[in-house]
N, C-alpha and C positions, 0 to 999 in steps of 0.2 A: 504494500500500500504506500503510496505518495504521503509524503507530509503533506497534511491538511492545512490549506493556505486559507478555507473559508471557514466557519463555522458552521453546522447542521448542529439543531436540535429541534428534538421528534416531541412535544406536549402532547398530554392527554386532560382534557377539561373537562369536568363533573365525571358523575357516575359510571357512565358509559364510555368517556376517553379514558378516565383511570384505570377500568378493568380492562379494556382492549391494549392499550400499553402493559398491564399485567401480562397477558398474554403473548405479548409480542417480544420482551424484551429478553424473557429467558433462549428464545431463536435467533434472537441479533447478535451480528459478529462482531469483534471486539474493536473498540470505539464508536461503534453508534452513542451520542448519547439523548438519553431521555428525561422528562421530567414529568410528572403530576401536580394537577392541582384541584383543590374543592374547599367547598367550606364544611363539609360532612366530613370529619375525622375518623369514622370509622370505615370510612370507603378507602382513606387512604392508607389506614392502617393492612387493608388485604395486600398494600402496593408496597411491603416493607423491603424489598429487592432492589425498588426505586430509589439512588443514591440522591435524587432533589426530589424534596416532598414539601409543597408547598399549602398549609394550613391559612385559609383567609378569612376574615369577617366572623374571627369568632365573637365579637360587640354584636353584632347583628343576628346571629345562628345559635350562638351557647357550645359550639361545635357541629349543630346537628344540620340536617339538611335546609333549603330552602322550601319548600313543602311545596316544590313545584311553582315558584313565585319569581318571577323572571327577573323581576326589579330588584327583589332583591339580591341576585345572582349579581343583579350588575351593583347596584352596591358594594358585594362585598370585591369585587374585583376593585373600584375605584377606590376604596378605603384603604385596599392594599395594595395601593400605586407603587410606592418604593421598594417591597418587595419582591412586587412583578419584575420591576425595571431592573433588576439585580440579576433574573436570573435572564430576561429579553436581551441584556446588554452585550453588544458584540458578537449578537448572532447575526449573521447572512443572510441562512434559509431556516425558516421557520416554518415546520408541518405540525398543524396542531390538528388532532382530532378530537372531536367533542358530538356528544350526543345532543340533539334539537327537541325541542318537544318539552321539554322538563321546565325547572328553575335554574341552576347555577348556569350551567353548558351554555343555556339559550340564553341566558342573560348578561354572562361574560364573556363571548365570544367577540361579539362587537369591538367590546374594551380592547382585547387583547389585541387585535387586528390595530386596531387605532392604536396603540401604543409604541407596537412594532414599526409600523408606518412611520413615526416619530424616530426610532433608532432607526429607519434606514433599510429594515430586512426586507427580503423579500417573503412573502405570506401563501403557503400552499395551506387550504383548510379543508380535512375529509369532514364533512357534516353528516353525522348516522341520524336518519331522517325514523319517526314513529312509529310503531307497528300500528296496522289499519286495527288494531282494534282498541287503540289508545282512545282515537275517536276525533272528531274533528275540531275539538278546542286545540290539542296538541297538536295535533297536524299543523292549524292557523299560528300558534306560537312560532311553529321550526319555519314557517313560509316568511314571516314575519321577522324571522332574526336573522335568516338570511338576505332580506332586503335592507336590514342595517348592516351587516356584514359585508357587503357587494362593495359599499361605500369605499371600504378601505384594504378589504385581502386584494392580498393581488388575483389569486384563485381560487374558486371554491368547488371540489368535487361532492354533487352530492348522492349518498349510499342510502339504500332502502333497509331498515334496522334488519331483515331477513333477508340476506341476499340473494339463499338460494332455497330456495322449499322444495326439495325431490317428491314430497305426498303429505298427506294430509296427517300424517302418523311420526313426522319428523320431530324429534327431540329437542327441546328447548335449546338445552346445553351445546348441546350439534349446530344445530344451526348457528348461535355464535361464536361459537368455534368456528365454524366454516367462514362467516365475517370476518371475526378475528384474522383465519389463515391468510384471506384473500387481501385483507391490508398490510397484514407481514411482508407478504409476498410482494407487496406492491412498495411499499415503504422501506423495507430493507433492499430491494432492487437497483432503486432509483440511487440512493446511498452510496453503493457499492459502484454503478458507473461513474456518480459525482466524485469519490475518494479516491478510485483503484485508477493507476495509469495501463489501459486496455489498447487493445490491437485500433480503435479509433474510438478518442474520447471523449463523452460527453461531458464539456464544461459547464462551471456553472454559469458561464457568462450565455451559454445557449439558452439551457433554463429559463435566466433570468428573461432574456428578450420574450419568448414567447409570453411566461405570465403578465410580465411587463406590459405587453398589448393584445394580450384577450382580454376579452368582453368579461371580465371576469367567473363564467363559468367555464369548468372544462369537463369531458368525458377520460374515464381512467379504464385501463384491462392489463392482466396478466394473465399468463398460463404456463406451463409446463409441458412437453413431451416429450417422450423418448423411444426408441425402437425405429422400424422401419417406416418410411415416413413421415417421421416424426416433425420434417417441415413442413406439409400438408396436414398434419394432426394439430400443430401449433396456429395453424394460421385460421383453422377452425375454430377451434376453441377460441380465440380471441376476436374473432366475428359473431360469435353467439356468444356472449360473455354478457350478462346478467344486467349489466349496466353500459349497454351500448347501443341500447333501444335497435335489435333487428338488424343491428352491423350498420345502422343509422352513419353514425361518426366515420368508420370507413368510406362515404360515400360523398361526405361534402368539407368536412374538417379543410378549414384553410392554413391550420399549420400542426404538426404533429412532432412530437418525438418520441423515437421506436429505441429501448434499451434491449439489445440482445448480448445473453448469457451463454456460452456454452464453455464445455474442455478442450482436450488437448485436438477431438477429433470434428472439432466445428468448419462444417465445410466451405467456402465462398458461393458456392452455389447456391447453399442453404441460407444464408446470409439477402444475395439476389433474390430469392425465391419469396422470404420471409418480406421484403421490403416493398414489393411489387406486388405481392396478396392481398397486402395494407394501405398501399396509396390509392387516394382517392384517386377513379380514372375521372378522365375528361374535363380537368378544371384544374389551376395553377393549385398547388398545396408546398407551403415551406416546412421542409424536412431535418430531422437531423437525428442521424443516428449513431449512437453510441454501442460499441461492441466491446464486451472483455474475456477475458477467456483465463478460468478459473478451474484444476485441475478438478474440484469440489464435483465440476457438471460435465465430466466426463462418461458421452451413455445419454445425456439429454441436455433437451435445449431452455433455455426459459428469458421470456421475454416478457417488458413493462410497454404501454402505451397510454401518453398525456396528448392528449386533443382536446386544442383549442375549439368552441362552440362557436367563435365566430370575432370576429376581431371589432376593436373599437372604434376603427376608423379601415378606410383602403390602405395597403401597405405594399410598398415597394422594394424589392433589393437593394439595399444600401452602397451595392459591388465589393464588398467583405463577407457576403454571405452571412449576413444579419438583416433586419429591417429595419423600414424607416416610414414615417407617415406619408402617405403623397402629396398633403401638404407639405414637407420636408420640414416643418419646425419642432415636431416630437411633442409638441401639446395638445391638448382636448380643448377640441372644437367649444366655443361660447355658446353659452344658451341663446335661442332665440329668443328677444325681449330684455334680455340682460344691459345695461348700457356698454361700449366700449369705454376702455382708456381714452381721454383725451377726447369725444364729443361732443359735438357743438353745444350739446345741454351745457357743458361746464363750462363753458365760454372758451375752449382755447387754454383752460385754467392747466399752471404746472402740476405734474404728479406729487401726489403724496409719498413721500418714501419716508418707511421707519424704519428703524433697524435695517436697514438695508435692502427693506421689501419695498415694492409698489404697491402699494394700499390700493390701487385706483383698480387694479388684476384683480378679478372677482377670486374669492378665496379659496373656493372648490379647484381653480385653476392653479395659483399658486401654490398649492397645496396638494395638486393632483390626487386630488379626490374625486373614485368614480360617484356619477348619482346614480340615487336609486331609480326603477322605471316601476 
């Protein structure tokens, strides 16, 4: 592994990112690192493996949970500003997983995103969305804090708390275990091409541009195979893969990045094969893919896929093989109705600058803040 020049860290927020980080961290390879947070101390106490365990808002909770009270979820997040910023500070890339629907997750997730935004990181957020039979006040919360959310992650992938139902007779526990695996596999992937120097590597400066300018949601898949055909097997599996609506994303995705896994006996053909399964035909898509080759996957292949849903403006080749707005200034378009800098309303009046800012730049813009829709 390369010396790590960026920072990753993996959070899990409330109930539901705590235990799924439970889950994932004893299969993470060494230097992943993770952290927990809640204001329920006995949730976090199951996460005692977790070497950052962060306890908030106990003025607010007494320890115990927020009884499903969103506000105060956010609460105690902003009460615990300084100790959030302690663990946020000088990270990169920030993947936080957190369950929707509830109190703390749905209520601090916002914060968190806005906070990070403030240090600088870049923000990937898995959001595990309510089981249909939570009902549809929960359901309205997670829609709901995802449209505060939008404002400030850079991305947000969002997951059905049940990913995969085989029948009607499936096991609680299984089934998120199965969640569980599918974000392991997806989150410990992604890691491993950002840290490990591979036969072509995905930087994190690729990363960054895509979340950088998607529309802030994206479409996520992994899989596995191995055996005969196992690049026809893989390329399947990741076309019908639970959360890509029907190979949907396959078909129009205007920017994608494909992490391919294999050993010693990973072949270029399979490589080709895998790449060209996946891209969207018939329409311009920016690609970038990252390959490593890890004695571990010798026997089978495994690959992650981040698809963008749709960018936030048209975007052009930059001729470094990055993008750039077709406007070419890299800012977000003004609202219509918004006044400009410097219109006649103001008479011709000089800008405002404080601190070093132009007050006169609507704030959303200097601040590159997406809105919500």
């Amino acid at each position: 592994m390369s010396d790590l020049q960026k920072k990753i860290l993996v959070l899990g927020l409330g109930g539901a990112g705590c235990n799924t980080i439970a889950r994932i961290a004893p299969r993470a390879p060494e230097g992943m690192e993770f952290a927990v947070m809640d204001c329920d101390f006995q949730t976090l106490e199951t996460c005692a493996h977790i070497e950052t365990r962060l306890a908030v808002g106990k003025a607010l909770t007494d320890g115990m949970s927020t009884g499903g009270d969103l506000e105060v979820g956010r609460r105690c997040a902003e009460n615990s500003a300084g100790q959030i910023e302690t663990i946020l500070s000088g990270v990169d890339l920030l993947i936080v997983i957190a369950g929707l629907g509830g109190g703390f997750g749905t209520g601090a997730a916002p914060v968190i995103a806005r906070m990070a935004r403030g240090f600088g990181s870049t923000t990937l957020f898995f959001t595990v969305l309510p089981f249909p039979f939570e009902g549809l006040v929960a359901q309205g919360k997670a829609h709901s804090a995802i449209r505060r959310l939008r404002t400030c992650a850079d991305a947000i992938v969002q997951m059905p708390n049940a990913l995969i139902q085989p029948d009607g007779d499936a096991l609680l526990e299984k089934s998120l275990e199965t969640s569980s695996r599918t974000l392991a596999t997806g989150v410990i992937g992604l890691w491993r091409l950002l840290t490990h120097t591979g036969i072509c590597n995905l930087d994190f400066a690729a990363l960054h541009t895509m979340l950088n300018y998607c529309d802030a949601f994206c479409r996520f898949a992994c899989a596995t195979a191995t055996g005969e055909g196992r690049a026809d097997a893989l390329i399947d599996s990741l076309r019908t893969h639970p959360l890509v609506e029907d190979g949907a994303m396959f078909e129009k995705a205007p920017g994608m990045i494909i992490g391919i896994t294999g050993g010693d006996d990973l072949k270029l053909s399979e490589i080709e094969q895998i790449a060209e399964g996946l891209t969207p035909k018939g329409q311009e898509c920016w690609i970038k893919t990252g390959i490593a080759i890890d004695p571990a996957f010798t026997g089978r292949i495994s690959a992650i896929v981040l698809a963008a849903e749709a960018w936030k403006e048209p975007l052009v080749d930059d001729g470094r093989g990055g993008l750039k707005p077709l406007s070419g200034d890299g800012k977000q378009g003004e609202l219509s109705g918004v006044l400009k800098p410097r219109s006649r309303t103001f008479g011709g009046a000089e800008r405002t600058i404080w601190n070093g800012e132009d007050l006169d730049v609507p704030t959303y813009i200097r601040r590159k803040i997406k809105l919500p829709r």
